[in-house]
C-alpha positions as CSV (number, residue, x, y, z in Angstrom):
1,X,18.9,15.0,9.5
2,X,17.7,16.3,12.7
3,X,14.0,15.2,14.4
4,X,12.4,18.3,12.7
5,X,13.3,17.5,9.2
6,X,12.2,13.8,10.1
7,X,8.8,15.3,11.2
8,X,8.5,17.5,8.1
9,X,8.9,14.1,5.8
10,X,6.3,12.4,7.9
11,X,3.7,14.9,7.5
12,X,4.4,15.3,3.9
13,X,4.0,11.6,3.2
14,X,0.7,11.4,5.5
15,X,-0.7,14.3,3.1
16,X,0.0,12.6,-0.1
17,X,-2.9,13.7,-2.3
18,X,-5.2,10.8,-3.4
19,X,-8.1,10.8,-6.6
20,X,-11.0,10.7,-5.1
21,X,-14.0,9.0,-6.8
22,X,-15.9,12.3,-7.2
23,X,-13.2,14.1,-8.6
24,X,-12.9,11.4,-11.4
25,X,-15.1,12.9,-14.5
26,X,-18.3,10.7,-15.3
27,X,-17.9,11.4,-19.0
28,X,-15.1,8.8,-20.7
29,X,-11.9,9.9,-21.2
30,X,-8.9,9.4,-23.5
31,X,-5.9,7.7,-22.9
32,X,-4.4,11.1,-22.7
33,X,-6.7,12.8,-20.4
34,X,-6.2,9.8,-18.2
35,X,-2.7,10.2,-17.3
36,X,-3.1,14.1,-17.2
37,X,-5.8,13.3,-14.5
38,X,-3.3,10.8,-12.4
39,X,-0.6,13.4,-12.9
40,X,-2.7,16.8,-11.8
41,X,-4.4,15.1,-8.6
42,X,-1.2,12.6,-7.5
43,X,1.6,14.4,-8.5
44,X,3.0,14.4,-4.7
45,X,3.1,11.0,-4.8
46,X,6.0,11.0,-6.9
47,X,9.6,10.2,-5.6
48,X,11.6,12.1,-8.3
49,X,9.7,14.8,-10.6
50,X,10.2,13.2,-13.9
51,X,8.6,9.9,-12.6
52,X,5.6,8.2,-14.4
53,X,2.5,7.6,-12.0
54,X,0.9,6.2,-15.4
55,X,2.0,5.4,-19.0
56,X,0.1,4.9,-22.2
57,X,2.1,1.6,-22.0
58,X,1.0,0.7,-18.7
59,X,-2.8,1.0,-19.8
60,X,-2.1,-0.5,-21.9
61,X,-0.7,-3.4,-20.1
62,X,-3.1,-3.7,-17.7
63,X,-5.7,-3.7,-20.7
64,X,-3.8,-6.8,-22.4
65,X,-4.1,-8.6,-19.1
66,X,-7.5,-8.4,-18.0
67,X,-6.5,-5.8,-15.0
68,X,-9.0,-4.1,-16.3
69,X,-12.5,-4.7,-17.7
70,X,-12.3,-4.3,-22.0
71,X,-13.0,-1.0,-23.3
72,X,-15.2,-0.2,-26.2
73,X,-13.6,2.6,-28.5
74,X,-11.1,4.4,-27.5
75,X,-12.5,5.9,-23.9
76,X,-12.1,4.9,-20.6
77,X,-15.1,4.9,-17.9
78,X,-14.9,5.9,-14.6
79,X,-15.0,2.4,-13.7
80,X,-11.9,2.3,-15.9
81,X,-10.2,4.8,-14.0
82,X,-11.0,3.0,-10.5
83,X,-9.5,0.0,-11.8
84,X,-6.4,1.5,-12.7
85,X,-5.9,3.1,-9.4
86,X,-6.9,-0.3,-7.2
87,X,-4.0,-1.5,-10.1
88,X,-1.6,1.6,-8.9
89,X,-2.1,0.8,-5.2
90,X,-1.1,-2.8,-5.2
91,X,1.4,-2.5,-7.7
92,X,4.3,-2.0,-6.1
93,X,3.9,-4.7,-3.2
94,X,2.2,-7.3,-5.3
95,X,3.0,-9.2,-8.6
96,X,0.6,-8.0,-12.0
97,X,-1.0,-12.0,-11.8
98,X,-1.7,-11.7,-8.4
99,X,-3.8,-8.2,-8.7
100,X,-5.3,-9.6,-11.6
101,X,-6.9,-12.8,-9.2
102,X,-8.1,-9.8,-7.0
103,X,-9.4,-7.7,-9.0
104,X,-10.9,-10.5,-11.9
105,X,-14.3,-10.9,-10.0
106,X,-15.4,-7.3,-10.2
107,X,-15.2,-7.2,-14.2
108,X,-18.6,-8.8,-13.7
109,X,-19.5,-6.5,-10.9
110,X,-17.9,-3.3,-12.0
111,X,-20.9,-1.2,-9.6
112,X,-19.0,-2.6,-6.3
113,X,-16.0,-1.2,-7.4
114,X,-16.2,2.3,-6.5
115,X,-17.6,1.8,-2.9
116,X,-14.4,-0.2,-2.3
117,X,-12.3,2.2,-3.5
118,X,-14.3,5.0,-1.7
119,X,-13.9,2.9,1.6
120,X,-9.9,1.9,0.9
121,X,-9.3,5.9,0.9
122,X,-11.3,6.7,3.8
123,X,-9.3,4.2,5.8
124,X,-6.0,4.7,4.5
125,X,-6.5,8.3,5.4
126,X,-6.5,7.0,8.5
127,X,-4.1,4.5,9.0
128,X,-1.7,6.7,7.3
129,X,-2.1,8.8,10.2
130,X,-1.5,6.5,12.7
131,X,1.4,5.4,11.2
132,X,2.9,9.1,11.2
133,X,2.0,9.2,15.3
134,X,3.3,5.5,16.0
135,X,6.5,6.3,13.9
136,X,7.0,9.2,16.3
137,X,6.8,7.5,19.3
138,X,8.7,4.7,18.3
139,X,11.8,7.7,17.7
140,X,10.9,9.6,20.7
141,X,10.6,6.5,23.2
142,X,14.1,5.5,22.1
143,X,15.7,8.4,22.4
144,X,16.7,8.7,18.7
145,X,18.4,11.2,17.6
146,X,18.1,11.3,14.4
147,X,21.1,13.7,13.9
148,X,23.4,10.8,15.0
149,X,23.9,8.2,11.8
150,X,23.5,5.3,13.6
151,X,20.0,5.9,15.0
152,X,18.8,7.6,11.5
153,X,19.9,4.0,10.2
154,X,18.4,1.8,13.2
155,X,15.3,3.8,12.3
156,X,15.1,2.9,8.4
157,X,16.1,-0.9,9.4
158,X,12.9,-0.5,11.3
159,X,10.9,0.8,8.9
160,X,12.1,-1.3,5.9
161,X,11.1,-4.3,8.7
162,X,7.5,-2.7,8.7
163,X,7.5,-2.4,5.2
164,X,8.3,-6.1,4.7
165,X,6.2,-7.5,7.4
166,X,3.3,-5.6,5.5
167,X,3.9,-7.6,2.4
168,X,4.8,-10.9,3.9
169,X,0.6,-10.5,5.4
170,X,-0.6,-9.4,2.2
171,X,1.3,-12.7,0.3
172,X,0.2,-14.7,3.2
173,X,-3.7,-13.5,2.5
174,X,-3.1,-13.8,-1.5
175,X,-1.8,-17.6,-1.2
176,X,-4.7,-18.0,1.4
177,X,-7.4,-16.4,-0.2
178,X,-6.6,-16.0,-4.0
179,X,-5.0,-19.8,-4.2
180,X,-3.1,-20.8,-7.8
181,X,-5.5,-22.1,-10.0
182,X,-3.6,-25.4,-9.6
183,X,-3.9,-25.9,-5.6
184,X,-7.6,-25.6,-5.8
């Protein structure tokens, strides 16, 4: 792969789509019309084509654990909808329990849910930028070329190390800040 192909795949991840609050119907929607939602405005955020972003099953999952607050009917609110994405963005770095113990307080407070969302994508927007430049620099500083196999693999060591240095801090604030039940 050379340095332009590498540039290509960081601009394409840095412009992954994202659902913006506004763009999420105020009416309540069916199971169905949820996933087609999640698949119309994230579908670049898949890694394979045929891959799920959200399942019937998943809902309801998340539904049968208290991810998110209890429907009434068969609809889902907005509110619903915000949940699930909060659920889709933590997912794959932390455990099902451990979103639940984040996100449990705002059944209560659903109203504060969408202004944290709204914020999270306004910064990630950001950060995901930074991370495209700072990526860059750390290939051009060391003079990879990522043509030659053994700097394209010094530079996905690296990023794996990023990857798991993020999620060691996010289960270092979970067992600091959302403590067991048991070590209160």
């Amino acid at each position: 792969m050379n340095n332009e192909t590498f540039d290509n795949i960081l601009k394409q991840i840095e412009n992954m789509s994202s659902l913006k609050s506004e763009d999420i119907p105020s009416l309540d929607l069916y199971m169905d019309q949820i996933m087609t939602l999640f698949d119309i405005n994230l579908a670049n955020n898949k890694r394979h084509e045929d891959d799920k972003l959200l399942t019937k099953t998943m809902i309801n999952n998340y539904s049968k654990e208290g991810l998110i607050k209890p429907i009434k009917g068969k609809k889902y609110s907005k509110d619903h909808i915000l949940q699930m994405l909060l659920i889709y963005s933590l997912k794959n770095t932390i455990s099902i329990q451990e979103i639940k113990k984040v996100l449990q307080p705002y059944h209560e407070h659903i109203e504060e849910i969408e202004p944290i969302y709204n914020k999270f994508l306004e910064i990630k927007e950001q950060l995901s930028h930074d991370i495209t430049v700072s990526t860059c620099t750390v290939v051009e500083e060391h003079h990879m070329n990522l043509d030659n196999p053994d700097h394209m693999v010094i530079l996905l060591l690296l990023i794996c190390f990023l990857s798991n240095q993020y999620k060691m801090i996010a289960e270092k604030i979970l067992d600091t800040f959302y403590p067991d039940s048991e070590d209160k």
